[in-house]
C-alpha positions in Angstrom: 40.6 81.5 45.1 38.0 82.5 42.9 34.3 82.0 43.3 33.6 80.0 40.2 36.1 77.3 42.1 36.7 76.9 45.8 39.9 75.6 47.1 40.0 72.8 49.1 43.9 71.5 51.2 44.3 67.3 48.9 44.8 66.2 52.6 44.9 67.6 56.3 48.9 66.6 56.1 49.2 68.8 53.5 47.2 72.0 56.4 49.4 70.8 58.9 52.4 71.4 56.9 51.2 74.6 55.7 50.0 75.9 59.2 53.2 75.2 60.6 55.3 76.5 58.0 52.9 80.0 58.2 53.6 80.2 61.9 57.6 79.1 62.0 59.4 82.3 60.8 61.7 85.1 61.5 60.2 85.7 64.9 60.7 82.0 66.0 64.5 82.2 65.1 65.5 85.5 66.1 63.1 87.0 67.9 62.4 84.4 70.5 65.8 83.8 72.0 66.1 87.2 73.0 62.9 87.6 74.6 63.6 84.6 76.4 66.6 85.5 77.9 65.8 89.1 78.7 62.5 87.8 80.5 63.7 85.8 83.2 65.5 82.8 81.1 64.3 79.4 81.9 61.2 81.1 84.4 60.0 82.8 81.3 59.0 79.6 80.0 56.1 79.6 82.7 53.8 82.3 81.6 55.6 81.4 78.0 52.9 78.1 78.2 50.6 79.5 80.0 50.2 82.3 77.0 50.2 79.7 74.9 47.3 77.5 76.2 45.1 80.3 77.7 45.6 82.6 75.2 47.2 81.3 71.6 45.7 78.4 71.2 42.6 79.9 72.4 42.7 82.6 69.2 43.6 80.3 67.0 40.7 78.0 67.3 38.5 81.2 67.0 40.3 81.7 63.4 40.4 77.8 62.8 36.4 77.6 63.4 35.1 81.0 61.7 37.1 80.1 58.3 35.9 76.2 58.3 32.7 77.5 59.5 32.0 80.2 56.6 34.6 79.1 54.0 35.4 82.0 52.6 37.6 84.7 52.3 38.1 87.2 56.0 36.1 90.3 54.1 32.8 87.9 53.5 32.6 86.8 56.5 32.9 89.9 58.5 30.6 91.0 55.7 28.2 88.6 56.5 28.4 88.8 59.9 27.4 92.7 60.0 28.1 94.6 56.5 29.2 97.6 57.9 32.4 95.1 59.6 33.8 94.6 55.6 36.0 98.0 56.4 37.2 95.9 59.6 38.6 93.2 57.1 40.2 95.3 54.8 42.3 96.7 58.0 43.0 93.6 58.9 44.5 92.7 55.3 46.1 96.6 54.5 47.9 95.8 57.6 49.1 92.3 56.7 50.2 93.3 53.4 52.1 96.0 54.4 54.1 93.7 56.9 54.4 91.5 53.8 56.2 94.1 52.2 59.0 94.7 54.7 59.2 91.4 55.8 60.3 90.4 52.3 62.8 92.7 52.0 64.5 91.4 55.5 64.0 87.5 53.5 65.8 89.1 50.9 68.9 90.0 53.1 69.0 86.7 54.5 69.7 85.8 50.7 72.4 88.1 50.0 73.8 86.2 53.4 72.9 82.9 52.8 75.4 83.6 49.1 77.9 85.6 51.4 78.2 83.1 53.9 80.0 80.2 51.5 83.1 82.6 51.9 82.8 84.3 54.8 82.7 87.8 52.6 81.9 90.0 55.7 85.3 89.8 56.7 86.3 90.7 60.4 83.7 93.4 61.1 80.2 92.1 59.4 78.9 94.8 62.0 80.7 97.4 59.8 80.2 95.1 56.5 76.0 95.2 57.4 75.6 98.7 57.6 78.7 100.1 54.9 78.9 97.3 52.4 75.3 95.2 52.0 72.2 98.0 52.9 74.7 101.6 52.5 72.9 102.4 55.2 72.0 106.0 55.7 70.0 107.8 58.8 69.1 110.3 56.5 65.8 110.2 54.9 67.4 111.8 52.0 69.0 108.5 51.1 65.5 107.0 49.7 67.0 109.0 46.4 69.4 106.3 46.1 69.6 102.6 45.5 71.4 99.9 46.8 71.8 97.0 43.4 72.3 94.0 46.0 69.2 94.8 47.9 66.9 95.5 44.9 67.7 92.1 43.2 67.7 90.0 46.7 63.9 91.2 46.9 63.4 90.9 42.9 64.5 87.0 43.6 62.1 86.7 46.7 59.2 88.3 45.0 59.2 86.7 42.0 59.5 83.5 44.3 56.8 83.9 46.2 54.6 85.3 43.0 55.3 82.0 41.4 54.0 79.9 44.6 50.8 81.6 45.4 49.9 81.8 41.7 49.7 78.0 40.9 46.6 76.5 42.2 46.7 75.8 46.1 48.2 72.1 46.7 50.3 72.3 43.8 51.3 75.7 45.0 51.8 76.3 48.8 50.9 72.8 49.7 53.9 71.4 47.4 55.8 74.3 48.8 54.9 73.3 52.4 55.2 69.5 51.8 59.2 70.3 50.7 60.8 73.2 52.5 58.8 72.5 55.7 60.5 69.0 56.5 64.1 70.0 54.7 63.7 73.3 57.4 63.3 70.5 60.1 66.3 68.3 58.5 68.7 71.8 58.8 67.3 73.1 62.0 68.4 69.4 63.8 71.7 69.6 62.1 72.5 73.0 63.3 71.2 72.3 66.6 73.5 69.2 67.0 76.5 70.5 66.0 75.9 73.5 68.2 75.6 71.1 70.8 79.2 69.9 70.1 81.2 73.3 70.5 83.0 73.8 73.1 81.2 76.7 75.4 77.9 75.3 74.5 76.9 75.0 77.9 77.4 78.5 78.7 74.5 78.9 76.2 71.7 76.3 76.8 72.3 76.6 80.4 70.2 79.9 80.1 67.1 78.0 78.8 67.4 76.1 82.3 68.6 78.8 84.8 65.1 80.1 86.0 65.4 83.7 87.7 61.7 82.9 89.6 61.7 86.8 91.1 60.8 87.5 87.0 57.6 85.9 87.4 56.4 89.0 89.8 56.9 91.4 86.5 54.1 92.2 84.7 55.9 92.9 81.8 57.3 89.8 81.7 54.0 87.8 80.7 53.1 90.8 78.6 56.2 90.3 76.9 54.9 85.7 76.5 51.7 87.1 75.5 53.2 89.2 72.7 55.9 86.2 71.9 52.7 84.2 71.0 50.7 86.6 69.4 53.5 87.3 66.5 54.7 83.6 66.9 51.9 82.0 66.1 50.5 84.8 63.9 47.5 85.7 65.7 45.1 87.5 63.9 46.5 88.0 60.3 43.7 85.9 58.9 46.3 83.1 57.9 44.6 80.3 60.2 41.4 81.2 59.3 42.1 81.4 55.0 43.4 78.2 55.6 41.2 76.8 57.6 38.4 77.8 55.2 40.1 75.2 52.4 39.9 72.4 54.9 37.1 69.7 53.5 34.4 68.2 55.7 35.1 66.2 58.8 38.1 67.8 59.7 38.9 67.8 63.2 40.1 71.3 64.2 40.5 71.0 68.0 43.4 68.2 67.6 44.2 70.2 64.6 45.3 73.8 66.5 47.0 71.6 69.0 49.1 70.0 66.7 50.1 73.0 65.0 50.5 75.8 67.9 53.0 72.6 70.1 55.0 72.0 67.1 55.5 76.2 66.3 56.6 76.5 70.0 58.8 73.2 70.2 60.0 74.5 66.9 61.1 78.1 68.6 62.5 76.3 71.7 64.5 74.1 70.2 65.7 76.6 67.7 66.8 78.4 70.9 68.8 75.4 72.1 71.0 76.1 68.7 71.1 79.6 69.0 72.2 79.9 72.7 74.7 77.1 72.3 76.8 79.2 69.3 76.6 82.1 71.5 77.9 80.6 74.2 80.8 79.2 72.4 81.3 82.8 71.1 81.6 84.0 74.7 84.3 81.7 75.7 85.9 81.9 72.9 86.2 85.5 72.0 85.7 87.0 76.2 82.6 88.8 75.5 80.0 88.7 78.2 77.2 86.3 77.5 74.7 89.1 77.5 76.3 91.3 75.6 75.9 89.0 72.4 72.1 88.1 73.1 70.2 90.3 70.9 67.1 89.4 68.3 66.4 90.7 64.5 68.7 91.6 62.1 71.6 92.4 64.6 71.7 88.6 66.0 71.5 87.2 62.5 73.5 89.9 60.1 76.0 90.8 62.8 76.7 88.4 65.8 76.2 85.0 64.3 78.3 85.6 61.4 81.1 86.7 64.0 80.8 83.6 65.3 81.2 81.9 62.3 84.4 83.5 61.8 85.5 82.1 64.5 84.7 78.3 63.5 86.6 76.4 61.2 83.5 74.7 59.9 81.6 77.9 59.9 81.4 77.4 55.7 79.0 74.8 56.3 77.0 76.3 59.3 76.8 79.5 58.1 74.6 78.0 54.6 72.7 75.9 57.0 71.7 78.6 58.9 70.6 81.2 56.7 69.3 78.7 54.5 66.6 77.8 57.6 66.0 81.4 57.7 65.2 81.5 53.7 62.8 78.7 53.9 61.0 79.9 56.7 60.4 83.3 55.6 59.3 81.9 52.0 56.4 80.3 54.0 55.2 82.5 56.2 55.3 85.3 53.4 53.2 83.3 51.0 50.7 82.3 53.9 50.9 86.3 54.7 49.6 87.3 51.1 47.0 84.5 50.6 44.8 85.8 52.8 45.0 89.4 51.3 44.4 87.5 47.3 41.8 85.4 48.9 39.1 88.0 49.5 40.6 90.5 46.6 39.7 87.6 44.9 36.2 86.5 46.4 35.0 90.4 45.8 36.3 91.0 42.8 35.8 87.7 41.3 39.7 87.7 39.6 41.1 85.0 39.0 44.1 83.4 41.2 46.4 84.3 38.5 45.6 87.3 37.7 44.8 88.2 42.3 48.6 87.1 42.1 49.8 89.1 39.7 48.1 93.0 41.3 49.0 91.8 44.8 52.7 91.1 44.2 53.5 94.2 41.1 51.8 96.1 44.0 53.6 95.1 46.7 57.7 94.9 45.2 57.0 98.6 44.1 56.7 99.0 47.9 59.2 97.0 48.8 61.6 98.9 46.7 61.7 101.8 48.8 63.8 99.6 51.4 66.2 98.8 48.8 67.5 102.6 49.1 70.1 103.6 51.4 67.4 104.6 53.9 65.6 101.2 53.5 66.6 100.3 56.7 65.9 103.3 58.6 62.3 103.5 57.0 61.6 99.6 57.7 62.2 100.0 61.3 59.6 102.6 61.6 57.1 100.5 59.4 57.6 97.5 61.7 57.6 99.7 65.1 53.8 101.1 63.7 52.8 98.1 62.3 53.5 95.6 64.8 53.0 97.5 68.2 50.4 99.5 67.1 48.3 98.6 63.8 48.3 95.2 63.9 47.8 95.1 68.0 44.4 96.5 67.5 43.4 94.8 64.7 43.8 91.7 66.5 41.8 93.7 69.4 38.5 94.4 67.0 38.8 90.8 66.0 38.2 89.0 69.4 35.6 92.0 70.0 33.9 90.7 67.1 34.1 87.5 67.5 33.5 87.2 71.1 30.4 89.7 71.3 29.1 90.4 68.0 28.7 86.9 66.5 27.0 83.9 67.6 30.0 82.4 70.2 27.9 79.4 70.6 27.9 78.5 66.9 31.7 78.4 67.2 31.5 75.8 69.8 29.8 73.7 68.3 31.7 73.2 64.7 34.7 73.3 66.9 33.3 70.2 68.4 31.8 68.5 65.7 34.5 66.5 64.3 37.5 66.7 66.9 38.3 64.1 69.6 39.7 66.5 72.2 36.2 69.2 73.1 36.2 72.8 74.4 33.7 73.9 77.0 32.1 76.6 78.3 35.6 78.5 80.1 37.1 79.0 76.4 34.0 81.4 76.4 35.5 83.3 79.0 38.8 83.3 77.4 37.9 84.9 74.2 35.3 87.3 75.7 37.1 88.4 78.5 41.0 87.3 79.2 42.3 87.8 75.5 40.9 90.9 74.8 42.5 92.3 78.0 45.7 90.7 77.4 45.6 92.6 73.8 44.8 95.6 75.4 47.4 95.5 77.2 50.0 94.7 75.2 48.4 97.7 72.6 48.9 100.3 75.2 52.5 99.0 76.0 53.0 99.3 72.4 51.6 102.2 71.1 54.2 103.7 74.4 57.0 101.5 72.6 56.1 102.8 69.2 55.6 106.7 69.5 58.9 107.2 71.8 60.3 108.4 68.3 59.0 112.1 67.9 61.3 113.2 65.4 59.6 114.6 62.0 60.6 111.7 59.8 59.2 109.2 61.9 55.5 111.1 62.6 55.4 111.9 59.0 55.5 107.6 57.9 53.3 107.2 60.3 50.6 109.8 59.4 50.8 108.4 56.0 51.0 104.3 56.8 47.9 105.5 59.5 46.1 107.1 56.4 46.7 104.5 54.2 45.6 101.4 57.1 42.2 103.8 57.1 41.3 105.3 53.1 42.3 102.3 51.4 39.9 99.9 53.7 37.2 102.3 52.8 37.8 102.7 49.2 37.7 98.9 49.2 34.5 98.5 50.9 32.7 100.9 49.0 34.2 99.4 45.7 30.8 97.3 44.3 32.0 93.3 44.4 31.8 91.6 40.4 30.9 88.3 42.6 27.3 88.5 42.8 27.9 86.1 45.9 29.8 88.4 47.8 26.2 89.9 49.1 24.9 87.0 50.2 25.0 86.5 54.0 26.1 83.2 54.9 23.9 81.3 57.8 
């Protein structure tokens, strides 16, 4: 991470296993089963791959070949594009980190889970146990005053976790990191998904994934809603394909590359889904309820439904670990692949070391991650991820393909795309970027700044005056901040 010495992945195995384990996360598990279901079920998985060929994979080869291309860090190369974009990069990154901060916290409850699951400890209401007895939740912003113990040390462990990872030197870092959890994640995620298969009610699940309602297809929301699936699935446009690209050595074939990683995030997610349908199935023969009334995504299918359905198995002490155990692994990875990109051009600007980039980035961010380990944690997280996600990060992603689609060289991109890889792009994933995508993002911005400022009460416009204010001063401040690393001026060709 630091100029004197430029990272570079011991193999492409080593990428792979890293890219996949950035993309699979807390959106693939619980986010996607919902959205799949409440779009039109098996039909949804239509504009589902059609999102993903026209539009995800079509991103991610724009982040693959500007950060093999310029290998370096996302506020260099924006720099050296046009050096009045660096203020776009540090937007780009203020946003990121800020999701880092909240999405750590939510890794941390899956901790506190993953140790309550051995026994079962949320008894016969873990609806009741969620809120009362793990996040003392309050809806009262006045509860910030006070800390909940559990929480604070769940996101002390993570944290330190993830400070220890990105602070080691890259491959003996996150590619050791990705070259374990990733394939034990794989190991656990089959297991869970075979036994699921085994209960009995499964069908009443999984028989979703396959029951098509075609009359979806005519929604428009609908393949908004596959659009937006792949943009947070596949992390589109949080500078994590292209940091990582940018430590790929010569020769590397990046076409084949962004295949191979965007089919194995979605097979990942579907799959998953199999699992995940197939418990709640069983759940609604068993216990009565309607099958949609237990499909839900975030914290309330994984804190509240699934472990009632784990009551309600006599092997649910070994399911239960397996399962929040998957969820622990893949938020470890996408969090550290989160932050690299954010100490990667700290780092290239200010010429610190990776240690020391390490060090600011995560004291920094567990002070702000503290504030959800008070009673009104949870409250205040949902408004961070509301703004964040729908809004911020939505039109980042827009002034992203703006950039790269008008202001730089497209051609250029082409053609290192090309170089190496045995399966070529032509002339119509021009169109994509420069046309389709940014109208799909547009899109989906509108539809969520609508989503995201539906909540007019005080509380909510006050965080998000001072998350917007922070998202715009700090970027500025950064830019403006002379680099140590004399090379941080020089435009790259």
């Amino acid at each position: 991470m630091s100029s004197n010495k430029k990272s570079q992945w011991d193999s492409n195995l080593t990428f792979i296993l890293a890219m996949i384990g950035s993309a699979v996360g807390l959106g693939n598990i619980w986010r996607f089963p919902n959205v799949l279901y409440s779009h039109g079920g098996g039909s949804f998985m239509i504009p589902y791959i059609i999102s993903l060929f026209l539009l995800g994979i079509s991103f991610v080869l724009v982040e693959y070949a500007v950060g093999f291309k310029f290998r370096t860090s996302l506020s260099k190369i924006l720099y050296s594009i046009n050096s009045k974009l660096e203020p776009v990069a540090w937007i780009v990154l203020t946003i990121v980190f800020l999701i880092t901060t909240y999405y750590i916290c939510v890794v941390g409850w899956d901790l506190i889970y993953l140790v309550l699951s051995f026994t079962k400890a949320w008894g016969s209401n873990p609806d009741l146990y969620f809120s009362q007895n793990v996040l003392h939740a309050s809806d009262s912003i006045s509860g910030i005053f006070t800390i909940v113990p559990n929480v604070l040390v769940s996101i002390v462990i993570i944290w330190l976790a993830v400070w220890v990872i990105i602070r080691a030197d890259l491959n003996k870092g996150i590619g050791n990191v990705s070259r374990i959890l990733l394939p034990l994640l794989c190991v656990i995620v089959v297991i869970f998904v075979i036994y699921s298969l085994t209960l009995p009610g499964a069908s009443i699940g999984y028989s979703q994934i396959f029951s098509p309602n075609w009359s979806a297809l005519a929604d428009p929301d609908v393949w908004l809603a596959a659009f937006g699936q792949i943009v947070f699935s596949l992390s589109l446009g949080m500078a994590i394909a292209l940091t990582y690209a940018s430590y790929l050595p010569e020769g590397s074939k990046l076409v084949d590359n962004a295949l191979l990683v965007a089919f194995s995030n979605s097979g990942f997610e579907i799959f998953n889904s199999i699992g995940i349908f197939s418990i709640l199935g069983f759940m609604a023969m068993t216990s009565g309820i309607a099958f949609n009334d237990l499909v839900t995504e975030g914290t309330g299918l994984a804190f509240v439904v699934f472990p009632q359905a784990l009551n309600m198995m006599q092997t649910g002490f070994i399911i239960g670990p397996l399962f929040f155990l998957c969820i622990l692994f893949a938020g470890i990875t996408s969090a550290i692949a989160l932050l690299e990109g954010v100490c990667y051009s700290i780092s290239e600007k200010f010429d610190f070391s990776r240690k020391k980039t390490a060090a600011i980035v995560c004291t920094v961010g567990f002070l702000i991650s503290t504030i959800f380990a008070t009673a009104s944690g949870s409250f205040i997280l949902g408004i961070f991820d509301a703004f964040l996600n729908n809004f911020a990060l939505l039109f980042a992603v827009l002034l992203e393909c703006i950039i790269f689609g008008w202001v730089y060289d497209f051609d250029e991109l082409m053609t290192t795309l090309n170089n190496n890889s045995r399966i070529k792009i032509g002339k119509s994933w021009k169109i994509i970027i420069k046309y389709i995508l940014p109208a799909c993002i547009f899109g989906l911005w509108v539809q969520g700044i609508l989503t995201t400022f539906e909540e007019e009460d005080p509380v909510s416009i006050t965080i998000r005056t001072i998350l917007l204010a922070v998202i715009l001063i700090l970027p500025f401040i950064l830019s403006r901040l002379p680099a140590k690393n004399e090379d941080f001026y020089e435009k790259i060709q």
